[in-house]
C-alpha positions in Angstrom: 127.5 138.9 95.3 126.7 139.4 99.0 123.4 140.5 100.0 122.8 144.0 101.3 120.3 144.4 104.2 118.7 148.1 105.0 120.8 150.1 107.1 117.8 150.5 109.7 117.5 146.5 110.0 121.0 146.6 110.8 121.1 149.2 113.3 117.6 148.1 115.4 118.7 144.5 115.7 122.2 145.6 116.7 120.4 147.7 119.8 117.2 145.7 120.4 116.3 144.5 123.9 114.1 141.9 122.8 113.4 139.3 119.3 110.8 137.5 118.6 110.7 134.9 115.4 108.2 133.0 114.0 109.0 130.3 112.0 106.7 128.1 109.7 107.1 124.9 107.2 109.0 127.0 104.7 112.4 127.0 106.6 112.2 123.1 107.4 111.1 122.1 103.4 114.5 123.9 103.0 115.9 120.3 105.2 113.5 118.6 102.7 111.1 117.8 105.0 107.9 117.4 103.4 104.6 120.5 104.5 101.9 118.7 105.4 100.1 118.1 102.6 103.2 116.8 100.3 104.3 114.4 102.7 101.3 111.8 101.3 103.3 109.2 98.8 103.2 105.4 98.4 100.8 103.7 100.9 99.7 107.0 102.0 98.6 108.9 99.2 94.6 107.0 99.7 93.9 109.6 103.0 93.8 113.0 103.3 96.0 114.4 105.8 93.3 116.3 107.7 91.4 113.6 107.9 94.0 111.9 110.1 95.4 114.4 111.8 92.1 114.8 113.8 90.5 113.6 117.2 87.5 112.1 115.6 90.2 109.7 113.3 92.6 108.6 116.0 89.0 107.3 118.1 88.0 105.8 114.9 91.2 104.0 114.0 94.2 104.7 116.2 96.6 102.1 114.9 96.1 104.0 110.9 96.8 107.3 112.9 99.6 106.3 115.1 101.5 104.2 112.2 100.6 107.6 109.8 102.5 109.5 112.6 105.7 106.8 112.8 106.2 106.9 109.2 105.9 110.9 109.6 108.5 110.7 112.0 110.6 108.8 109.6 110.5 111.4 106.5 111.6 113.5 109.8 114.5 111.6 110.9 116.0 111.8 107.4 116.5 115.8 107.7 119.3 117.7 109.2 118.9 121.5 110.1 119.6 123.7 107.7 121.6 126.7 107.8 118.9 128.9 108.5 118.0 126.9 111.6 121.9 127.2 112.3 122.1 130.8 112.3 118.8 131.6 114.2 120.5 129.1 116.7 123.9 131.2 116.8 121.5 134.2 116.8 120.3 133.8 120.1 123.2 133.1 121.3 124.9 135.9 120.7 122.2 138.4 121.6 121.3 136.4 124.8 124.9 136.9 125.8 124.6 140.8 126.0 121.5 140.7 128.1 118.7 140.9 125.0 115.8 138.5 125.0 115.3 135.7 122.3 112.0 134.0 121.3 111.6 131.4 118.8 107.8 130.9 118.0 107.4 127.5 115.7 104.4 126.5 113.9 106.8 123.4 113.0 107.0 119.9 114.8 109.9 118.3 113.5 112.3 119.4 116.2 115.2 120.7 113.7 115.5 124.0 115.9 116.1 122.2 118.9 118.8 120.1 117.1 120.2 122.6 115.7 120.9 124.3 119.4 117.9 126.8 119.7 117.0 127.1 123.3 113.6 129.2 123.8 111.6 127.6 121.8 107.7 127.8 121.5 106.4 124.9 119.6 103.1 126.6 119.1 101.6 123.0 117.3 103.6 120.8 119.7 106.4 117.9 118.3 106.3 114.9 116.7 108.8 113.7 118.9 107.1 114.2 122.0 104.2 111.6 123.2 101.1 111.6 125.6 98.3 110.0 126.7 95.2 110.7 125.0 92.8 110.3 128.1 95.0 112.4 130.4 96.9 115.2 128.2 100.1 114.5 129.5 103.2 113.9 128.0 104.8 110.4 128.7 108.2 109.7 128.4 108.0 106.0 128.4 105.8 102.8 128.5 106.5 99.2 127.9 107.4 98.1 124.8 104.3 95.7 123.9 104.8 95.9 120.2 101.3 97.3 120.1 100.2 100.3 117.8 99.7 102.6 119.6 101.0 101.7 122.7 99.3 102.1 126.1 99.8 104.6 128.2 101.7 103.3 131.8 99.5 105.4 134.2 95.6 105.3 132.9 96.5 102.8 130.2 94.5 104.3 127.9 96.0 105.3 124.4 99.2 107.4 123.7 99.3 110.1 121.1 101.8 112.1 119.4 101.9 115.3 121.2 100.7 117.5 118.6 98.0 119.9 117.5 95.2 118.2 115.5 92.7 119.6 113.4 90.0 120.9 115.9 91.8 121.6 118.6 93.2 124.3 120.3 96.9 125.7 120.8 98.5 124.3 124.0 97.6 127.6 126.3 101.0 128.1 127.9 102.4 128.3 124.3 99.7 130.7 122.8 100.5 133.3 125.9 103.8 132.9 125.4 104.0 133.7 121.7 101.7 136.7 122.1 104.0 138.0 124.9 106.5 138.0 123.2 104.8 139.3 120.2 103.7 141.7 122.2 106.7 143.2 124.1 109.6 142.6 121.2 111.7 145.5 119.5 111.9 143.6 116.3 109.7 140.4 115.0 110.9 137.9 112.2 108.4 135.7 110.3 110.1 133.1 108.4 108.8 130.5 106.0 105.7 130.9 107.1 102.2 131.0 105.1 100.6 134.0 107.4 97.3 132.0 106.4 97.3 129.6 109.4 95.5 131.2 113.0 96.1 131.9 115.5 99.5 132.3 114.7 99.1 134.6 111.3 98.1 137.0 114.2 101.1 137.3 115.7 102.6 140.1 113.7 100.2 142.3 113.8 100.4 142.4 117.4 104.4 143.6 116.9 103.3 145.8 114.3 100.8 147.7 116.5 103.6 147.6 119.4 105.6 149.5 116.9 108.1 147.0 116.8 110.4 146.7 113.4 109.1 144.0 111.7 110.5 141.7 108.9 109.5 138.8 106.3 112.0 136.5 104.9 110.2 133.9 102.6 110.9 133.4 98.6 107.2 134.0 98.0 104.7 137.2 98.8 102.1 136.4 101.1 99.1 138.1 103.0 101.7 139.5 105.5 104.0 141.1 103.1 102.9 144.6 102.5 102.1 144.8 106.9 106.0 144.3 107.4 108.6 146.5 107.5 110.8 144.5 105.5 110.0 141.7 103.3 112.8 140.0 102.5 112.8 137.9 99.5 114.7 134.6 99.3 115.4 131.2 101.5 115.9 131.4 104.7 119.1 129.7 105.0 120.6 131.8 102.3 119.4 135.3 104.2 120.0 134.2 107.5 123.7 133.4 107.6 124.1 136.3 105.6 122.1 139.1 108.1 124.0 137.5 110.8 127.0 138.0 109.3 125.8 141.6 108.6 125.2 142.6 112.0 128.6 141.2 113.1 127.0 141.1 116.5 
């Protein structure tokens, strides 16, 4: 039976100048990539996640922290985008083509939106993919391959790190304005798979919702957001995506 979307839905994001979508871990466990906390099996399982994902851990040990991130990246490497992440790619695509404005906000670092063919992206916690040095907070793109863990960054040589948000510290600034921009100025704002219990980006909403903006929630559970939105859509995203896309037959 095909799903059936409100008629407003429809007919705002048909005529809307500007999206904005948040997406958290909930659309990329659909890929079977782990959250955070589930990903600890085997070795792993001993440590607590947030005490390795921290500043204070990667000083203390940095080869335990780097070689927690490659096998991370591994777990990562086995997913492939699902179709959610396929039709918020196609998404923008088609609304960027009449002239409207697209923002995807991510609280995820596993880079499935990017492979999937999303364009502006705003990786709010940064990518696992993506390296820099430690000392200098600048990604680096390559070093020599010394076999050491973790390798040494080519300018300072002082340690590289993946470049993501640990525990402790704060949201990449250039990102954070972004998001709340487009928060901010957006006709209709999407959160997907997300928790709503994480900050700064739980915020993000309710700065569409005071903008007036339509706002809607596609996750399969209820969460502090639910009863703010204007629609709470419940299901996975990759089943309700394909399907409102289809719907608005853009």
């Amino acid at each position: 039976m095909p799903l059936e979307f409100p008629p407003q839905l429809i007919e705002i994001l048909r005529s809307a100048k500007s999206i904005a979508i948040l997406t958290g871990a909930g659309i990329s466990a659909e890929s079977g990539v782990p959250t955070f906390r589930e990903a600890q099996t085997g070795l792993w399982a001993q440590y607590d996640p947030t005490e390795l994902a921290t500043p204070e851990a990667f000083r203390r040990n940095p080869k335990l922290v780097w070689e927690w991130y490659e096998w991370r990246r591994a777990l990562v490497a086995k997913a492939s985008p699902n179709p959610g992440h396929v039709a918020l790619a196609n998404l923008e695509s088609q609304l960027t083509a009449r002239g409207s404005r697209f923002t995807l906000i991510t609280q995820n670092v596993d880079g499935l939106h990017q492979r999937a063919g999303s364009q502006n992206i705003v990786e709010l916690h940064g990518n696992v993919w993506r390296t820099k040095c430690f000392d200098e907070d600048v990604v680096v793109d390559s070093w020599p391959d010394t076999n050491e863990a973790p390798p040494h960054c080519p300018h300072c040589n002082g340690l590289l790190r993946p470049d993501v948000v640990w525990f402790g510290e704060p949201l990449p600034r250039p990102a954070l304005d972004a998001a709340v921009d487009a928060a901010q100025s957006c006709d209709a704002f999407f959160s997907i798979g997300a928790s709503s219990l994480v900050h700064p980006a739980a915020s993000l909403p309710y700065l569409a919702i005071e903008r007036g903006a339509l706002t809607v929630e596609i996750n399969p559970d209820e969460t502090p957001l639910t009863r703010a939105m204007t629609h709470s859509l419940r299901g996975k995203a990759g089943e309700i995506l394909p399907a409102l896309l289809k719907a608005l037959s853009l």
